[in-house]
N, C-alpha and C positions, 0 to 999 in steps of 0.2 A: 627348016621348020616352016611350017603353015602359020600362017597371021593369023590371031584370032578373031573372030567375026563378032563383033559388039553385039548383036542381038543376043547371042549363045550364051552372054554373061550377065542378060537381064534374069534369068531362073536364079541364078546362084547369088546376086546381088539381092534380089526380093528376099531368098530365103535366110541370108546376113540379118535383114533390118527385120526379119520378122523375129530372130531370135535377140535381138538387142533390144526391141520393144515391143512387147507382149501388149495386144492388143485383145480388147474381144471385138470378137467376128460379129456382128448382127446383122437379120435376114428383119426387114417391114413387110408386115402382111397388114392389108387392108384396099377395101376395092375402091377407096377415094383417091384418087391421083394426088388430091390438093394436101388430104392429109400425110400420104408417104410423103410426098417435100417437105412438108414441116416438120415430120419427124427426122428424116436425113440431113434436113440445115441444123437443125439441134445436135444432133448425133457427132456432125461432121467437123464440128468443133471440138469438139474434146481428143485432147493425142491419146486415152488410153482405149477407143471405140474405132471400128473400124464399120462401116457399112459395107457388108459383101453378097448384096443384093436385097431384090424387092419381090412381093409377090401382089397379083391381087387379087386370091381366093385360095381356101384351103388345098385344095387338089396341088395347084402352082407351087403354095409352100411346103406340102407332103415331098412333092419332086427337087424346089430346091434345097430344101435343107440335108437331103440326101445328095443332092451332087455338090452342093457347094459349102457343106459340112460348120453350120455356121453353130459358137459357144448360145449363145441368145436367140430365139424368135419373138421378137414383138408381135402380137396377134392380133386381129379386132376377131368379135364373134361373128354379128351377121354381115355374110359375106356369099354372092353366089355361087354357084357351082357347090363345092362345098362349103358347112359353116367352120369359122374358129375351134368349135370345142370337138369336133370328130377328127381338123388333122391334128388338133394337138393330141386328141388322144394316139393319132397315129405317129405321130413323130416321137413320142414317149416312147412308144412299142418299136418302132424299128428304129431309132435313133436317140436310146435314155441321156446322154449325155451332154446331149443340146436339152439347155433349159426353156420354156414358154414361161413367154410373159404377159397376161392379156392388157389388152388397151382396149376400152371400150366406152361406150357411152351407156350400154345395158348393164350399167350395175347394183342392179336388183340382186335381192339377196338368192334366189333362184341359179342363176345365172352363176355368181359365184361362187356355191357350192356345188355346181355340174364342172365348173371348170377345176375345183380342188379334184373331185372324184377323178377328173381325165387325167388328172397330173400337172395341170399347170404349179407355176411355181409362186406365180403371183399376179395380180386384179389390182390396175391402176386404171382407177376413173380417164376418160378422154378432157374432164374439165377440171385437171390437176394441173399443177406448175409442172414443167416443162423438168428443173430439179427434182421433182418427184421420180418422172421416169427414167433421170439420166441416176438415180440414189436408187431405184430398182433395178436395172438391168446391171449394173456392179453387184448388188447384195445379192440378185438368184444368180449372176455369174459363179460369185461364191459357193453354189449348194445353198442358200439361206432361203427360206420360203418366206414369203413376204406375209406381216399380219393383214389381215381382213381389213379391206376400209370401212367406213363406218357406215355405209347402205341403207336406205328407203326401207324400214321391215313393216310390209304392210300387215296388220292381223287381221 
């Protein structure tokens, strides 16, 4: 018999602990470098979150979240190339089962009913506790849409 080659057994080992701890998968979109590290130090503490990559602009998250099939995308809106609410509208449409989650600092009441109509799942302010997003990206993990934060309504 052939020895077996240690690397051959890292597939089969990864897919063991993925099923003994269910993790959600999350994708960070946003074009601030400083803010994805802060989101992924946060993230990367919790054992039931997995960070399984980054993007930084809509187009980047439309192609990742298609290759690397992640439960969660954390979103900001304005973002080059494309904005927040067009890939999330496209990751809705080719991918319903990954939830969006937006994170932004535009949260005008505008803004977060363009983002309900695209499908997002939920609108967490950029200047919320850090608890907030890590109690959002569990609850739309769930399927739960997140209630409205309480928003600027200009009349």
């Amino acid at each position: 018999t052939k020895p077996i080659e240690p690397a051959s057994l890292v597939p089969l080992i990864q897919a063991l602990l993925e099923r003994a701890i269910k993790r959600i998968k999350v994708l960070i979109v946003d074009d601030h470098t400083v803010i994805r590290d802060g989101i992924r130090a946060v993230l990367t503490l919790q054992k039931d979150i997995a960070v399984v990559g980054e993007a930084m602009d809509g187009k980047d998250a439309v192609g990742k979240t298609l290759q690397l099939l992640p439960d969660v995308v954390v979103m900001d809106i304005i973002m080059p190339v494309m904005n927040g609410l067009e890939a999330t509208k496209r990751i809705c449409k080719e991918r319903p089962q990954t939830k969006v989650l937006m994170l932004t600092q535009y949260d005008d009441e505008e803004n977060i009913l363009m983002a309900e109509q695209v499908g997002a799942y939920g609108f967490i302010p950029k200047r919320a506790a850090s608890s907030q997003l890590l109690t959002g990206i569990r609850s739309v993990y769930q399927g739960e849409r997140l209630q409205r934060p309480t928003a600027a309504i200009s009349s």
